[in-house]
Every structure is written in C-alpha cells, then in structure tokens.
C-alpha positions as CSV (number, residue, x, y, z in Angstrom):
1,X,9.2,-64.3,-126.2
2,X,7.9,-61.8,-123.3
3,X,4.5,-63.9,-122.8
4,X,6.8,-66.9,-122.6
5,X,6.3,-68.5,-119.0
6,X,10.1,-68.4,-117.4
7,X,10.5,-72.0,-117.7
8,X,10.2,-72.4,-121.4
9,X,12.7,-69.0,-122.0
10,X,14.9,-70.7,-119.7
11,X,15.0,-73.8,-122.3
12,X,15.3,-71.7,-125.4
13,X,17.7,-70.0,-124.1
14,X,19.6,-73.1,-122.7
15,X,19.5,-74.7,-126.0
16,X,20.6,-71.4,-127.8
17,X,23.6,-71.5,-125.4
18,X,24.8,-74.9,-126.1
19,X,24.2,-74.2,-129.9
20,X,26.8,-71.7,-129.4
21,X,29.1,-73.5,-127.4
22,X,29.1,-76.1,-129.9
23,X,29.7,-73.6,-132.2
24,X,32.8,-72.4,-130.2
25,X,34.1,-75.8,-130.1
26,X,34.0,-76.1,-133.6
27,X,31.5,-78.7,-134.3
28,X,29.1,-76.6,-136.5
29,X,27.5,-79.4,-137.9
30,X,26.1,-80.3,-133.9
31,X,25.5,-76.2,-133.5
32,X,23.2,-76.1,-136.4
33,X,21.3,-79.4,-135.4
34,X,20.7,-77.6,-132.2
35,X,19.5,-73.9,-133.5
36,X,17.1,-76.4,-135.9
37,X,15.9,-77.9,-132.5
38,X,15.6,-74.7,-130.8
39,X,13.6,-73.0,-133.5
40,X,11.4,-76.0,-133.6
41,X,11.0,-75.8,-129.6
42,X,10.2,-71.9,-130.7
43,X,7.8,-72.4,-132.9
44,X,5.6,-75.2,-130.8
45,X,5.6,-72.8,-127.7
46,X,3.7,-69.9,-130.0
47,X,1.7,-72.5,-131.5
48,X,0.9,-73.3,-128.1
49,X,0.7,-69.8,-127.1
50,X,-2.1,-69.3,-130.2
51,X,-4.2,-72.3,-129.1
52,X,-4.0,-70.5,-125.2
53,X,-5.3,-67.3,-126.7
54,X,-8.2,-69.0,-128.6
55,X,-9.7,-70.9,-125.5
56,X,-9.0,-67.5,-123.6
57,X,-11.3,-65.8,-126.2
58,X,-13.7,-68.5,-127.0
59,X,-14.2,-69.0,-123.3
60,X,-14.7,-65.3,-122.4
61,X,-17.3,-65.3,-125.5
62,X,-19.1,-67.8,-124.4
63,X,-19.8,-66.5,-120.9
64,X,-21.4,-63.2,-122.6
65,X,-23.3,-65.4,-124.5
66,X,-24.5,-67.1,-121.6
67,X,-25.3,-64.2,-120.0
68,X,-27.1,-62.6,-122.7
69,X,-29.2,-66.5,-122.9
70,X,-29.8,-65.5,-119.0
71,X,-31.1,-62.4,-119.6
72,X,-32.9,-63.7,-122.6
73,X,-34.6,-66.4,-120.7
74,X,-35.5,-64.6,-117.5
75,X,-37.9,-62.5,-120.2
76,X,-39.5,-65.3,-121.8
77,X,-43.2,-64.5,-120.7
78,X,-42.5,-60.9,-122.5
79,X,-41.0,-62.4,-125.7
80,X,-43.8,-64.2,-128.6
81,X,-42.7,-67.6,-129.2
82,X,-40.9,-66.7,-132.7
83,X,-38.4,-64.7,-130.8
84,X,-38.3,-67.5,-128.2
85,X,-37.5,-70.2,-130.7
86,X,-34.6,-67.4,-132.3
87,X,-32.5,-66.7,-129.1
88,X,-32.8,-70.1,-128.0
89,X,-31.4,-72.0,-131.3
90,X,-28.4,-69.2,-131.3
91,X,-27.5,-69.7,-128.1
92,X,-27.8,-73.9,-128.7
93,X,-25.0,-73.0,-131.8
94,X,-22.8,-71.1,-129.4
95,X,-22.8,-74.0,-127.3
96,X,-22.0,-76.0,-130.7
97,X,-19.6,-73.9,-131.5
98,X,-17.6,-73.7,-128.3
99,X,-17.8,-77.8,-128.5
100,X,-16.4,-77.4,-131.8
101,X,-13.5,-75.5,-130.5
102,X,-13.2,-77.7,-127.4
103,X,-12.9,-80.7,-129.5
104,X,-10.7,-79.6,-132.3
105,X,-8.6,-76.3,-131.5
106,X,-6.0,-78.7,-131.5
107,X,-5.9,-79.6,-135.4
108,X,-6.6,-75.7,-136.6
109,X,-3.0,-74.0,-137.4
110,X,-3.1,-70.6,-136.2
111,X,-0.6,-67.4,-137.3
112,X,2.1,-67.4,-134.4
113,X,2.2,-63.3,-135.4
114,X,-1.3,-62.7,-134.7
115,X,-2.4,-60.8,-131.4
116,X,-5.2,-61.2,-128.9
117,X,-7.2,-59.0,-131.3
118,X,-7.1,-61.4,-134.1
119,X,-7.6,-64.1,-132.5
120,X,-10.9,-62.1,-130.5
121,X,-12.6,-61.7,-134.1
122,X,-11.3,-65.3,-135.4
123,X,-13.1,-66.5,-132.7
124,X,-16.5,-63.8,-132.6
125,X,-16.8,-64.6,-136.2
126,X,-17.0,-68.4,-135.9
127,X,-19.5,-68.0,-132.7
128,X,-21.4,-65.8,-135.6
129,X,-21.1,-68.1,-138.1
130,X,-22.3,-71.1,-136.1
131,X,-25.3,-69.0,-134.6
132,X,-26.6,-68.7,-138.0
133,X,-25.6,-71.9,-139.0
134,X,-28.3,-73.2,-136.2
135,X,-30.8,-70.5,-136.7
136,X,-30.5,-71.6,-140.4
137,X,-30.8,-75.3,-139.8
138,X,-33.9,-74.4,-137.4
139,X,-35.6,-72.7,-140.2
140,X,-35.3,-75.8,-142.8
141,X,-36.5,-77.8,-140.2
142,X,-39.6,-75.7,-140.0
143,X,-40.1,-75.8,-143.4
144,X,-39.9,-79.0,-143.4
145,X,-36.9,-79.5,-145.9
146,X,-35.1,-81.8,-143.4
147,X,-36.1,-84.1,-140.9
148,X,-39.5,-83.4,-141.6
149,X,-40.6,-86.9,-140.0
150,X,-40.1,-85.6,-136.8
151,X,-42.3,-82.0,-136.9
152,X,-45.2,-81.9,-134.8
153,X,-43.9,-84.5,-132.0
154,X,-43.8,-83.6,-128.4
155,X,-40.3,-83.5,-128.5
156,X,-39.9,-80.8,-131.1
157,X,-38.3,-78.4,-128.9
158,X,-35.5,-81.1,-127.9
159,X,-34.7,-82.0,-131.5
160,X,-34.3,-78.0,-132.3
161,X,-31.8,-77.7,-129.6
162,X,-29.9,-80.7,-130.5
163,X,-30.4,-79.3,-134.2
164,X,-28.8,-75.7,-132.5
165,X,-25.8,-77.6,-131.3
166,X,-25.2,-79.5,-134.8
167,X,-25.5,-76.7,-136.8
168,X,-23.4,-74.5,-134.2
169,X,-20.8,-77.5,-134.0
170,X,-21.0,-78.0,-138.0
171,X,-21.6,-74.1,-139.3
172,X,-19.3,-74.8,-142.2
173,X,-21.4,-77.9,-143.2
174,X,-25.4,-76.2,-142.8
175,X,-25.0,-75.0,-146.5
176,X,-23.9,-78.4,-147.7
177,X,-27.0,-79.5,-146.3
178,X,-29.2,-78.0,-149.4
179,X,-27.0,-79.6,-152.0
C-alpha cells in the first residue's frame, strides 16, 4: 500500500472504516459487502500499479534501444550490409514489440506481488523475444519461404521493416508461420 498515491489510501481506508462501522452497528451482512468492495478496490489499484510498472520498463527499454539504433546508425558506412540489415530488423521488432505492449498491456494479467525486477525481465525478455522474432521473419523472407513475390523490388528494404515491426508486434506467432 506504500506506492499507493494518497488519494486511493485515503479510499481504502475510508471504505475499511465504514466496513467497520457497519460492523459496530451490527449490520454484518452490509460490513462484509463492503470489505468484498474494498478488497476488490485493492486488488484493481495493484493491477493498475503492475500495468504502471510495465510501461515504466518497457518505456525505459525502449529508449536504450533507440539509443543503441542511434549509435548503430551513425556507423553505417563502417558496418557490411549483413550487419546493416541485422540491427535494423531488431530494432524494427523493438518498435513491434513496444506497439504490442502499447496496444494490449491492458488485456495481460500481471502478479500484483511481483516487483520492479520482475516486471524489468518480463519486459527485456519479450523486447528479446520479439527481436528475434523479426530477425527470424527477415531471414525466411530472404530465403524466400514467405512473401517471396515481393524479393528483389525497390522497395525491399521497406517491406523488411514493416516485416521487423510484424514479427516484433507478433513474436509469439513467427514460429506458427512455418507450420
């Protein structure tokens, strides 16, 4: 309850307080309705404590990532065009990833118990998962495995990038993409 802001301790509490003032009055059945509502209240402020911590993280991750694309991009001329192609798609599923979480970090249930660590790897694993994801998805388009209609075309390096997002956004669907 400590990283509560004061308003929302000052609404447990008060609904606490009238549970036991009900509960002094002797209607118990009113007292317990109101420690259900209370514990619900609870329970939706750490949920919405969880989803704070996510953004917090995934936001924070992606900056460094951004940075590191910076950096990355700023020695292009020093860099073969394999290595290029490489940093380019991860950073393209980092930015599919952080849409991802944008877009759904509402629907994901999250431990109210877990701490800002947990929620740091949660979060470093899926910007992992969904850089791999694109660099993956990159490399079967290369091969030619899918959307092989569109290889060669002079917009090849626009259709990797938007293949970077997908398979950032989707990471969890790349290897349903071979079956």
């Amino acid at each position: 309850m400590r990283f509560f802001h004061p308003e929302i301790k000052r609404d447990l509490l008060w609904q606490l307080g009238r549970a036991v003032v009900l509960a002094i009055d002797g209607q118990e059945a009113l007292a317990r309705r109101m420690v259900t509502v209370a514990a619900k209240f609870y329970s939706a402020r750490l949920l919405e404590r969880c989803r704070e911590c996510q953004h917090t993280c995934s936001f924070a991750i992606y900056f460094i990532v951004l940075l590191m694309f910076t950096c990355f991009y700023n020695l292009g001329d020093c860099l073969s065009y394999d290595v290029r192609t490489v940093g380019y798609t991860v950073f393209y599923g980092c930015t599919g990833v952080m849409l991802y979480g944008i877009h759904n970090i509402a629907k994901l249930r999250y431990s109210s118990g877990a701490g800002w660590y947990l929620h740091l790897l949660q979060i470093l694993s899926r910007y992992v998962a969904g850089g791999i994801g694109a660099y993956f998805l990159t490399l079967l388009f290369k091969a030619g495995v899918v959307f092989h209609s569109f290889q060669g075309g002079e917009n090849e390096g626009v259709l990797l990038a938007i293949l970077g997002v997908v398979g950032g956004f989707s990471a969890k669907m790349v290897p349903s993409i071979l079956e």
